[in-house]
N, C-alpha and C positions, 0 to 999 in steps of 0.2 A: 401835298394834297392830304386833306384829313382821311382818315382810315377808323373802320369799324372795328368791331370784337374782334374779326377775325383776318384783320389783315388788307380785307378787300374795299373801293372806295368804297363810302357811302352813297344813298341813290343819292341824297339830296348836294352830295359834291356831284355827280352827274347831272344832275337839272341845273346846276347854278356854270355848267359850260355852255360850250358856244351855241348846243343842242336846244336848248332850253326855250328861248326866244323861236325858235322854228316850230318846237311842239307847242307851248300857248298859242301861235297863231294860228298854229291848225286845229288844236280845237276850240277856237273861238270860234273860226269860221264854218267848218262843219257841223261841230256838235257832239259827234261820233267819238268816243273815248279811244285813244289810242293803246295799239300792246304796249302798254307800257314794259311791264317784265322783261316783254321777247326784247326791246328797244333799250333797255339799262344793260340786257343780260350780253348785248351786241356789242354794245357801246365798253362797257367794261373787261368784256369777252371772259365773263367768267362760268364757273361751271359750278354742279349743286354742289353743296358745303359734302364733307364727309363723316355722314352721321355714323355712328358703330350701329350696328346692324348686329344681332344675336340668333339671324335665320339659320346660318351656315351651323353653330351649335346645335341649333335645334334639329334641324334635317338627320343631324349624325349621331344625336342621343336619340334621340324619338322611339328609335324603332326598342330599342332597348328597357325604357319605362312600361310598365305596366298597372292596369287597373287590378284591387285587389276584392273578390268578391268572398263575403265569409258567410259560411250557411251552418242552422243549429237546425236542431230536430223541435218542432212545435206540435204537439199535443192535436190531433184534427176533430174537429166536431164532433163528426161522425165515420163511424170505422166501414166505410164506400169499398169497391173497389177501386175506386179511382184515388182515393181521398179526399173529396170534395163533396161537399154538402150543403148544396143552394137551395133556399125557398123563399121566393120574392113575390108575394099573398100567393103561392100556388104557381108559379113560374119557375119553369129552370132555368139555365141559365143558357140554355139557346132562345126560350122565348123573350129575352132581353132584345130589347134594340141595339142595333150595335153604335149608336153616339152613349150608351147610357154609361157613365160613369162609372160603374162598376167594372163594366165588361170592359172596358177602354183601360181601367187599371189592369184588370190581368194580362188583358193582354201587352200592356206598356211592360210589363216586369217578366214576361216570356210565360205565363203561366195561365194560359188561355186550358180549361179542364178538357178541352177537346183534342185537343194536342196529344196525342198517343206516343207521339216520337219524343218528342219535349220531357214530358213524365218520365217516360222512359231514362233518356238519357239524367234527370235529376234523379230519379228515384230508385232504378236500376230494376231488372223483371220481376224484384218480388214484391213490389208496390212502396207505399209512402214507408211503411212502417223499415224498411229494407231489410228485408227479410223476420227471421223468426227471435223474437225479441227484442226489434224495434221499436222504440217510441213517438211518433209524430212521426210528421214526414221534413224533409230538408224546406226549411225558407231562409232568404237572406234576413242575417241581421245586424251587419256592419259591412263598409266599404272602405275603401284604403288604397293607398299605391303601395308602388314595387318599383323594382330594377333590375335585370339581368345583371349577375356579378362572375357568368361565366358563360361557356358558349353549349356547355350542357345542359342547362334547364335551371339552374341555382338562382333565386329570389331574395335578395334582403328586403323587407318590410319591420314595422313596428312588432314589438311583443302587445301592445296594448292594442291593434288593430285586428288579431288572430285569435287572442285571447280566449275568447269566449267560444271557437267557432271550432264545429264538429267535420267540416268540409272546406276545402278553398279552390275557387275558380280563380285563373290567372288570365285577363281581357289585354292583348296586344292591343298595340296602335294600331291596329287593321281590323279589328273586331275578332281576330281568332280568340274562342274561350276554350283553354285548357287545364282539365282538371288537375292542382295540385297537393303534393303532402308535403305535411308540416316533419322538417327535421331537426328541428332546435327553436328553443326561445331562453332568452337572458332580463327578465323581468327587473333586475339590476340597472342596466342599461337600454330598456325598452328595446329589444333589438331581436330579430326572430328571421329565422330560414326556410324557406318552401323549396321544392324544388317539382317542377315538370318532367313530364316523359315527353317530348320532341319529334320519340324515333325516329333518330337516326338525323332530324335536324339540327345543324350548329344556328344558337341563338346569337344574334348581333348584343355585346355584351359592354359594359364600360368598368375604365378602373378608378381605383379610389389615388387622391391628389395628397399631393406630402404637405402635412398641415405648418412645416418653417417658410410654405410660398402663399400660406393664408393671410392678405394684410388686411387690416380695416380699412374699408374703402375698396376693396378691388369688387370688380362687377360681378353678379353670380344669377345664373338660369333656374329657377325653379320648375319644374315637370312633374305633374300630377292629375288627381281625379277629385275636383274639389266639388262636393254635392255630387260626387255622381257624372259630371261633366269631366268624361274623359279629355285626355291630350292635350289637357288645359297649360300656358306657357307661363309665368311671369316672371319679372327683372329686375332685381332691387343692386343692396352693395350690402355686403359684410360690414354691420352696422358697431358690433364689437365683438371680445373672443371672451374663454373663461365667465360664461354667466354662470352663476347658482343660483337654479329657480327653485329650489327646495324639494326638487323627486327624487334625492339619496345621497350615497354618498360621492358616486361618482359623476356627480353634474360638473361638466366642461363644455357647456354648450355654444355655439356660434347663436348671435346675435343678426339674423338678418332683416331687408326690411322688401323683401319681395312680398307681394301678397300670397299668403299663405292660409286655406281654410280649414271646415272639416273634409276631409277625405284627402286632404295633399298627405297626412300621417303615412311616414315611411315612404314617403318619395325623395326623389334625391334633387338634392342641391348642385349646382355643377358650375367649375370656372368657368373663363372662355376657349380654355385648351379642351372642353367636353369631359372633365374629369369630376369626380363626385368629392367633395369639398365636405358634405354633412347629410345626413337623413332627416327630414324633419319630422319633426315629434312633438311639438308643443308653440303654441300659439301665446300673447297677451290680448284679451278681449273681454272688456265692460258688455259689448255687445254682442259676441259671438263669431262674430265677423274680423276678415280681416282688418287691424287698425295699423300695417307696417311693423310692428312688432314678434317678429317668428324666432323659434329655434329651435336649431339642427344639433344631430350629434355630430362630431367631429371625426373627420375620415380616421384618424389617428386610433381612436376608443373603438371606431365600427370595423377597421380592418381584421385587429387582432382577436374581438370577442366573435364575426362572422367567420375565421380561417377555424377557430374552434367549434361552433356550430357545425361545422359543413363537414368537419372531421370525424367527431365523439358526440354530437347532437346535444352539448352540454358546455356550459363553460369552466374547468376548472381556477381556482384562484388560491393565490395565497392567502394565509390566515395567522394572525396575527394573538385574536381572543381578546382585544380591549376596548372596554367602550373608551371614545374620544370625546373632545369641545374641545370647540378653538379656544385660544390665550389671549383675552383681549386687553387694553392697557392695562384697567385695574389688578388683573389677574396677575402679570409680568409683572408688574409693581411689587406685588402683595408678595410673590417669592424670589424676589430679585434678580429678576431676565432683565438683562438692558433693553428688551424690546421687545413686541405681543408677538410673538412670532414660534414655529410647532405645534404639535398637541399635546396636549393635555389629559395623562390617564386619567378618568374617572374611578374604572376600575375593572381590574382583570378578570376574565371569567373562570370560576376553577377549573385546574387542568388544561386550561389552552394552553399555547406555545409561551403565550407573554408569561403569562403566571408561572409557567416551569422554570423561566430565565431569570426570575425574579422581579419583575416589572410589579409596581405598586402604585395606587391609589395618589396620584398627585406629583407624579414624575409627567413630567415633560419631552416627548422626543420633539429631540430640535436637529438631529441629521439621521440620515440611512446611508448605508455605506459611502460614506463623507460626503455626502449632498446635504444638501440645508433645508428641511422641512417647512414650508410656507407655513401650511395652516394644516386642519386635521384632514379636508379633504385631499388636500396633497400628498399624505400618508397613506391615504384610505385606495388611493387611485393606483398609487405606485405598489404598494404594497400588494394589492388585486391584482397587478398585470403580472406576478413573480410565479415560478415556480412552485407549487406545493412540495417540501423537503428543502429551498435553498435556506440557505446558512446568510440572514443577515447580522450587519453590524450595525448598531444602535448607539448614537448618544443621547444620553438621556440625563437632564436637569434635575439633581434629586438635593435637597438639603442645601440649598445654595453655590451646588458646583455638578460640575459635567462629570460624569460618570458612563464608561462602556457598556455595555450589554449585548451578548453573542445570542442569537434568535432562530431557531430554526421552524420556521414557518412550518404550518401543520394544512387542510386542505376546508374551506371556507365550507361549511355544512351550508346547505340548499336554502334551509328554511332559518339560517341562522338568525337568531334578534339581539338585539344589544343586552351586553349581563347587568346586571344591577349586583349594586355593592355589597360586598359579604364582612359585615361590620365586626367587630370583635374588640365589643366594647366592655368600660370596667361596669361593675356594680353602681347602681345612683348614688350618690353622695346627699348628704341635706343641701336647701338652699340656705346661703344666706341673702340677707337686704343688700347689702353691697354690692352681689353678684346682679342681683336680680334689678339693678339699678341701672349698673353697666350696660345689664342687655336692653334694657326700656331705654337707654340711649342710643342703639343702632334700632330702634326701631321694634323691637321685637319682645314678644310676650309670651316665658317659655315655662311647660311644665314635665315632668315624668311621660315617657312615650310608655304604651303599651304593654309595650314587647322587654322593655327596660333593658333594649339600647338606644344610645343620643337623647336627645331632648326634643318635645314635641313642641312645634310652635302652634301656641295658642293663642297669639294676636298679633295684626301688624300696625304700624304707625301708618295711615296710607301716605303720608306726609316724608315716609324716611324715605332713604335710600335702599334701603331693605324691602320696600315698596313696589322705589323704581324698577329694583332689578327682577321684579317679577317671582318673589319669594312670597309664599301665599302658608295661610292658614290653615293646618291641617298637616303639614310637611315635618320634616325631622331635620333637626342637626346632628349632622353622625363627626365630624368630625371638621375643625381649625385648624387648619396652617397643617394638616395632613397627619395631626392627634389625635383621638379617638376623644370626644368628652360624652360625659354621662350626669354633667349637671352643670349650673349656670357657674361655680368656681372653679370648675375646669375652663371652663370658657375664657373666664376672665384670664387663669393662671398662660394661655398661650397668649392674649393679644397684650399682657404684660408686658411679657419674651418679647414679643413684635416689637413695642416701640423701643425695648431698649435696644433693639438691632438697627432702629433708624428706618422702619418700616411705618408707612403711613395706610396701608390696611392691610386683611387680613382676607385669607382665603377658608370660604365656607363653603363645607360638602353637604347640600341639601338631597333630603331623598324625600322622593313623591312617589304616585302608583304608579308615574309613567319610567318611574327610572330614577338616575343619581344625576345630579350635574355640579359645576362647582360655579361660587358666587363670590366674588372679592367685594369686603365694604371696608368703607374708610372708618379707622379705628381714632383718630384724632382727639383729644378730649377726654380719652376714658381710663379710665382706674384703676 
C-alpha cells in the first residue's frame, strides 16, 4: 500500500478501497457530504500526527521572564503640587470627557493626575521633583525584558535597555510591578543586573544551558515584551553561532530566527530543556521589525560576566594594552605566516602589560598558552575572560619566526580605548624621482607629514589597490614591513628587501585620526 510523509496510508489509497464505491453512492444519492475525516480517521484508525508542542516550556519559564520598565526624571511644565499642568482652552483635566484621547492616554500608562495613590507610589511623599533637589518628576523612557537568574530577586537584562534610566520597575507574568535597583552593568557586552526586594519571597528562576549542546538548528523559545506586549512567546531554530555584527570586541553572538522585536532586548532565549541558551540584544531590520534575523548573547559570555555583576557590581578583566586587526591573506602573505590566522599588533600602549613584555608594532599573536589564536576577537574574548595579574604565555610572529613572550596581564581600565601608535621615526630624507615613481605605482602620492614623522599621503590612484583597501588622503605612512620610513627611499629601500625575500607584498602601517591599522599591498613590478 502507498504511504505518505509520515508513514500512514494516504486518504486517496483509502477511497481507492472497497469503501469507496459505498461513499460515491451515498453521496450521489443524498447529496449530504459525508465525515469524511471521522470515516478515513476509522478506516485507517489513526490518531493526530505528533506535532512538538513548546507549551510545556513555556508554562515552566513564564513565570520567571519579566517586563523591564525604565524611568528618567523629565523636567515638568509647571512646578504644581501635583506635577501636572493641564490647560485645555480653559479645562482641566477632569473637565475632559473621558473617551477624549488624552485622558484615555494617561490613564492607559497609569498616570491618571487624580490618582493620589499612583503619584504617590511613582513619585514617593515628597512630590515629582522627589524630594529637595529633584529635577522633573519620574516618566517612562524605555521598555525591555528580564529573567529571574535567582530565587532572590536577581534580574539579567540588557545594559543598553537601563542605560539611560534613573528608576526600574520589574512587571511579572501576573502583573506584579516591583520596584527595582540597578547593581551592575557591562556596556562591553551589553549585559546589566537589577535585583528586587521580594520579601521574603523565593522567585521561580531559570539556569543558563552549556553552550557545547548549542547546535544549529536545534529549536529555541523566545520570551519577552515586544512593544510593550507582555508575555509575548515565539519559536524559531539557532540559525548560526559566532556572529560579529560589529558592537566590540567581544561579539560571539547566536544567530536566531524566532521573531524577535523592540522590547524583546534582554529577554531570554531558552532550549527545549527551559534553559537560557542567549539574551537577546540586537536584531537585523531594513524595517524595524522583525525580519527572522535576531541575536543573542551566548549563555557562555552572560554566565561569567552576570556571576561578576551580582558579586562586585563591576566586571573585572584582563588587560593586555594592544591595539589588534585581524591578519587577512594579503597581510600573512606580506610577513610570511603560512595562513591569515592571530592578531596583529598595531601597536602597544605605553606602559601596558604588552609593552613592558616587549610586544611590538607588527608582531602577530598566533597562540595563548599553546592554544591557537583564530582571529583578534578570539584574543580579545579569551584574553577578557582571565584574571587580572595571571601570568600568560604568548607566541608571537615577529621577523619571520615565532618567538615567546611571558605577559602578565594588568586590569582592563573602564573607559579604556584603543592606543594609537607612538612612532619614533628618523629625520626626512630628500625625495628622489625614483622613489617618488615607485610609490605612484602602488597608488599613492606622498609628501613631508607635519609633524615630520612618516609620510603624508597626498593622493590616491582611485584605481589602485591602495584604493581598494581603503587608504584615503590625508593619512600617514609611519612605517613598512614594521620600519619606520620618513621619506619615499625609505619606502622603496624595505619593498626592495621584500622581493629579494620572495615576498610579493608588503605590509603598511597607516595612521589616521581614528587610530593606526595595517594595510598589505602587492609590491610586484617595483623598483
Amino acid at each position: 500500500m502507498l504511504k505518505n510523509f509520515n508513514g500512514r496510508p494516504s486518504l486517496a489509497t483509502v477511497l481507492k478501497a472497497s469503501t469507496v464505491a459505498g461513499i460515491a453512492a451515498a453521496v450521489l444519492a443524498t447529496g449530504v457530504p459525508l465525515e469524511i475525516t471521522r470515516s478515513y480517521a476509522e478506516a485507517v484508525k489513526v490518531q493526530a500526527p505528533a506535532v512538538p508542542s513548546f507549551a510545556n516550556v513555556v508554562d515552566a519559564v513564564s513565570p520567571a521572564v519579566v517586563s523591564v520598565r525604565v524611568e528618567n526624571r523629565v523636567n515638568p511644565v509647571a512646578d504644581n503640587n501635583d506635577g501636572f499642568s493641564f490647560d485645555f482652552n480653559g479645562r482641566g483635566f477632569d473637565d475632559l470627557p473621558d473617551d477624549h484621547p488624552l485622558k484615555r492616554f494617561f490613564k492607559q500608562f497609569g498616570q491618571d493626575p487624580n490618582d493620589q495613590q499612583g503619584h504617590q507610589r511613582r513619585f514617593g511623599q515628597n512630590g515629582p521633583n522627589g524630594g529637595p533637589g529633584g529635577k522633573g518628576r519620574l516618566r517612562p523612557v524605555a521598555q525591555g525584558s528580564g529573567f529571574f537568574i535567582s530565587e532572590d530577586g536577581y534580574i539579567v537584562t540588557n545594559n543598553h535597555v537601563v542605560s539611560d534610566g534613573q528608576a526600574f520597575v520589574a512587571v511579572t507574568n501576573d502583573g506584579t510591578e516591583l520596584d527595582a535597583k540597578l547593581i551592575g552593568k557591562d556596556p562591553r557586552t551589553d549585559l546589566a543586573v537589577l535585583k528586587v526586594d521580594g520579601k521574603g519571597k523565593k522567585f521561580t528562576y531559570v539556569n543558563w544551558a552549556d553552550d557545547n549542546n548549542v547546535r544549529v538548528g536545534d529549536w529555541v523559545v523566545a520570551v519577552g515584551n515586544p512593544f510593550g506586549l507582555g508575555g509575548t512567546v515565539t519559536a524559531g531554530i539557532v540559525s548560526a553561532r559566532g556572529r560579529d555584527i560589529g558592537s566590540g570586541p567581544y561579539d560571539d553572538y547566536l544567530q536566531v530566527d524566532a521573531a524577535v522585536n523592540r522590547g524583546n532586548s534582554g529577554g531570554p532565549t531558552f532550549n527545549l530543556s527551559g534553559e537560557v541558551v542567549g539574551i537577546n540584544t540586537a536584531i537585523f531590520s531594513p524595517s524595524g521589525g522583525s525580519v527572522g534575523i535576531a541575536f543573542a548573547i551566548p549563555a557562555s559570555t552572560a554566565r561569567d560576566v552576570v556571576a561578576d555583576l551580582m558579586k562586585d557590581g563591576q566586571v573585572s578583566r584582563g588587560w593586555l594594552g594592544v591595539q589588534i586587526q585581524p591578519v587577512t591573506k594579503d597581510i600573512a602573505e606580506s610577513i610570511g605566516l603560512s595562513e591569515p590566522s592571530g592578531a596583529l599588533v598595531v601597536a602597544p600602549q605605553a606602559g601596558s602589560p604588552g609593552d613592558k613584555a616587549g610586544m611590538k608594532a607588527g608582531d602577530v599573536v598566533t597562540a595563548l598558552n599553546g592554544e591557537t589564536i583564530k582571529d583578534a576577537r578570539d584574543l580579545s574574548r579569551r584574553i577578557g575572560a582571565m584574571q587580572p595579574g595571571s601570568k600568560v604565555e604568548l607566541s608571537v610572529w615577529r621577523a619571520g619566526k615565532a618567538q615567546p613572550l611571558t605577559v602578565e596581564l594588568g586590569t582592563l581600565p573602564i573607559d579604556q580605548k584603543d592606543a594609537s601608535a607612538d612612532d619614533n621615526s628618523q629625520p626626512q630624507q630628500p625625495e628622489a624621482p625614483a622613489s617618488e615613481k615607485a610609490l605612484a605605482d602602488l597608488g599613492l602620492t606622498v609628501g613631508p607629514s607635519d609633524d615630520g614623522k612618516g609620510l603624508a599621503i597626498t593622493g590616491i590612484d582611485p584605481d589602485s589597490d591602495a584604493a581598494d583597501k581603503g587608504i584615503k588622503e590625508g593619512e600617514k605612512i609611519t612605517s613598512v614591513n614594521n620600519q619606520d620610513v620618513a621619506s619615499p627611499d625609505d619606502v622603496v629601500r624595505v619593498l626592495n628587501q621584500a622581493k629579494k625575500d620572495g615576498r610579493t607584498r608588503a605590509l603598511f602601517q597607516i595612521q589616521s585620526n581614528e587610530g593606526s591599522r595595517f594595510v598589505a599591498l602587492p609590491i610586484n613590478g617595483q623598483g
